[in-house]
N, C-alpha and C positions, 0 to 999 in steps of 0.2 A: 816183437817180430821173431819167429822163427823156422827153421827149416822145416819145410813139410811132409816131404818124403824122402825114403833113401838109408843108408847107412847111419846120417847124422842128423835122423828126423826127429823134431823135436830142441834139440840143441838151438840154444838163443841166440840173434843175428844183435849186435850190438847197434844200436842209432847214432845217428848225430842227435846234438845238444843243438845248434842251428838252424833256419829253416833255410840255406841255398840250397839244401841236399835232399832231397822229395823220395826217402825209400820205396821200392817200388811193394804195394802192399800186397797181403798174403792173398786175399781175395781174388785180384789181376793176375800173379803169380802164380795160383793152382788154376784158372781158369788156361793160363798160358801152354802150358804143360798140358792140360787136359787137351787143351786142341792139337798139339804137336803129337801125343798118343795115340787121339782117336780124328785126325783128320784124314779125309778119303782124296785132299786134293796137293798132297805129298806127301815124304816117307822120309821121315828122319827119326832114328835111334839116336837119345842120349847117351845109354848105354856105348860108352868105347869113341865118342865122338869128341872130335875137337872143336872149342869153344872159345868166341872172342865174344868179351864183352867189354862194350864201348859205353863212357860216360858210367863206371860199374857202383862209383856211389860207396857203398860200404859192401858190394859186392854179394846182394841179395839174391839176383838169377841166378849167376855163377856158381854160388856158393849154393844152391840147391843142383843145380847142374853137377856137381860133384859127388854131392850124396848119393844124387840117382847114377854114379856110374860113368861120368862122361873120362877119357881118358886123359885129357887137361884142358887147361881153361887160364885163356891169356885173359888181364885186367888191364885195363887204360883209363886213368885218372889222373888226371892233372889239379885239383883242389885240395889244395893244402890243409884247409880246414876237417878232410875226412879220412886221407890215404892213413893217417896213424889207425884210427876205427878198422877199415879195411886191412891194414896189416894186420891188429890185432883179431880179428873175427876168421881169418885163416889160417893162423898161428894157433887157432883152438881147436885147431882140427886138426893138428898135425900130421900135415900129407904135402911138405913143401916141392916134393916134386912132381907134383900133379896141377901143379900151378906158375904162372910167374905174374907179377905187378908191374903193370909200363908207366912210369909217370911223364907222361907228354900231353899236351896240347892237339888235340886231333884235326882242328881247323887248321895250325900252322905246318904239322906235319907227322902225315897220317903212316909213312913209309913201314910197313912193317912185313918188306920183300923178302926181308933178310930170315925169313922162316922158311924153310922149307917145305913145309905142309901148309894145304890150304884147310879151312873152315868147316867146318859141317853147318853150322848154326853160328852166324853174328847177331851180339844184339846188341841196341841203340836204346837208352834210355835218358836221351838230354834232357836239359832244362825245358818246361812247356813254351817259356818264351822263345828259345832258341828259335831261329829264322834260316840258319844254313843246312838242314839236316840232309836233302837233298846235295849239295855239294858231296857228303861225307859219302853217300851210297855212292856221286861218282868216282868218287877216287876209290873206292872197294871194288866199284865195277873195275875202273881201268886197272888195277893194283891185281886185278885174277885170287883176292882173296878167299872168295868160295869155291867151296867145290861143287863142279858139273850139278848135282841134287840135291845142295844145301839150301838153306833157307837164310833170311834175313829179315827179320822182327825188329819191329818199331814200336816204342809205345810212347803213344802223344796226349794232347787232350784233345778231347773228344771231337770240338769244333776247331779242329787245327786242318787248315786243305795244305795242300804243299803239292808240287808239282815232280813227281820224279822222271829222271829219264826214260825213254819208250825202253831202255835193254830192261829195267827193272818190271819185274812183272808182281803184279797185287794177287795174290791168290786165295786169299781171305781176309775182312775186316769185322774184328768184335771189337761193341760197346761195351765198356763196364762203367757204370757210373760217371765219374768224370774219365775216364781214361778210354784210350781207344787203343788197339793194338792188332798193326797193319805187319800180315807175315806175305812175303814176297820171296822170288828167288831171280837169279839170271837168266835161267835157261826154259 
């Protein structure tokens, strides 16, 4: 795996040795980006944007979210088994203050008020099994973590339905292979 475009394009995304940690692949990845450049039905620059990424894994979106430009980009990981991979694949890019690592638990406690900037782009990459991912967008809703024209990206599988609240809005849904990814905003 590696970065696709950007400053550090090219440069290798390290994996897990594991399968609990499903990197999200390059394929889904540039097609992601491709729709967030050229979609007519919102307007988000990575370029200078703030970035949360939820569930970050070894910190694949993020870490191309970087390359292209975004002005930082919060990580939340709570499995032990990858946050070392994810230190070390942003440690290879030496740009520590363009980033930070949150190791918590997003279902137990998702609190991250304590910023003062909202979002530009969240994005959600749990386990396919996972069942509360809904929860997670409400506590974003009521948390005021996006901004006013941000967006909020989900990638699931394919035949995953979930219910989210009526404030969350779908504004586009691509298949890729097994994977689907559902970009939505608040407003």
């Amino acid at each position: 795996m590696r970065i696709i475009s950007g400053n550090f394009k090219g440069k290798r995304i390290l994996e897990p040795r594991d399968i609990k940690t499903r990197p999200l692949k390059d394929l889904t990845k540039e097609s992601i980006f491709n729709i967030i450049n050229h979609s007519n039905k919102f307007s988000v620059d990575i370029k200078d944007s703030l970035i949360l990424d939820l569930f970050s894994g070894v910190g694949s979106f993020g870490i191309e979210c970087l390359s292209r430009g975004a002005k930082h980009v919060t990580f939340v990981e709570n499995y032990a088994g990858v946050i070392p991979i994810l230190k070390k694949n942003l440690d290879n890019l030496n740009i520590k203050e363009r980033y930070e690592i949150i190791n918590k638990n997003i279902f137990i406690n998702l609190n991250l008020t304590v910023k003062k900037d909202k979002f530009d782009v969240i994005f959600l990459d749990p386990p396919y099994k996972e069942k509360k991912v809904a929860s997670v967008i409400d506590r974003i809703l009521n948390e005021k973590l996006l901004k006013d024209k941000g967006i909020i990206i989900i990638h699931r599988h394919k035949d995953e339905d979930e219910n989210y609240s009526e404030n969350f809005k779908i504004l586009e849904i691509k298949k890729y292979g097994i994977s689907k990814i559902i970009f939505g905003s608040t407003s």
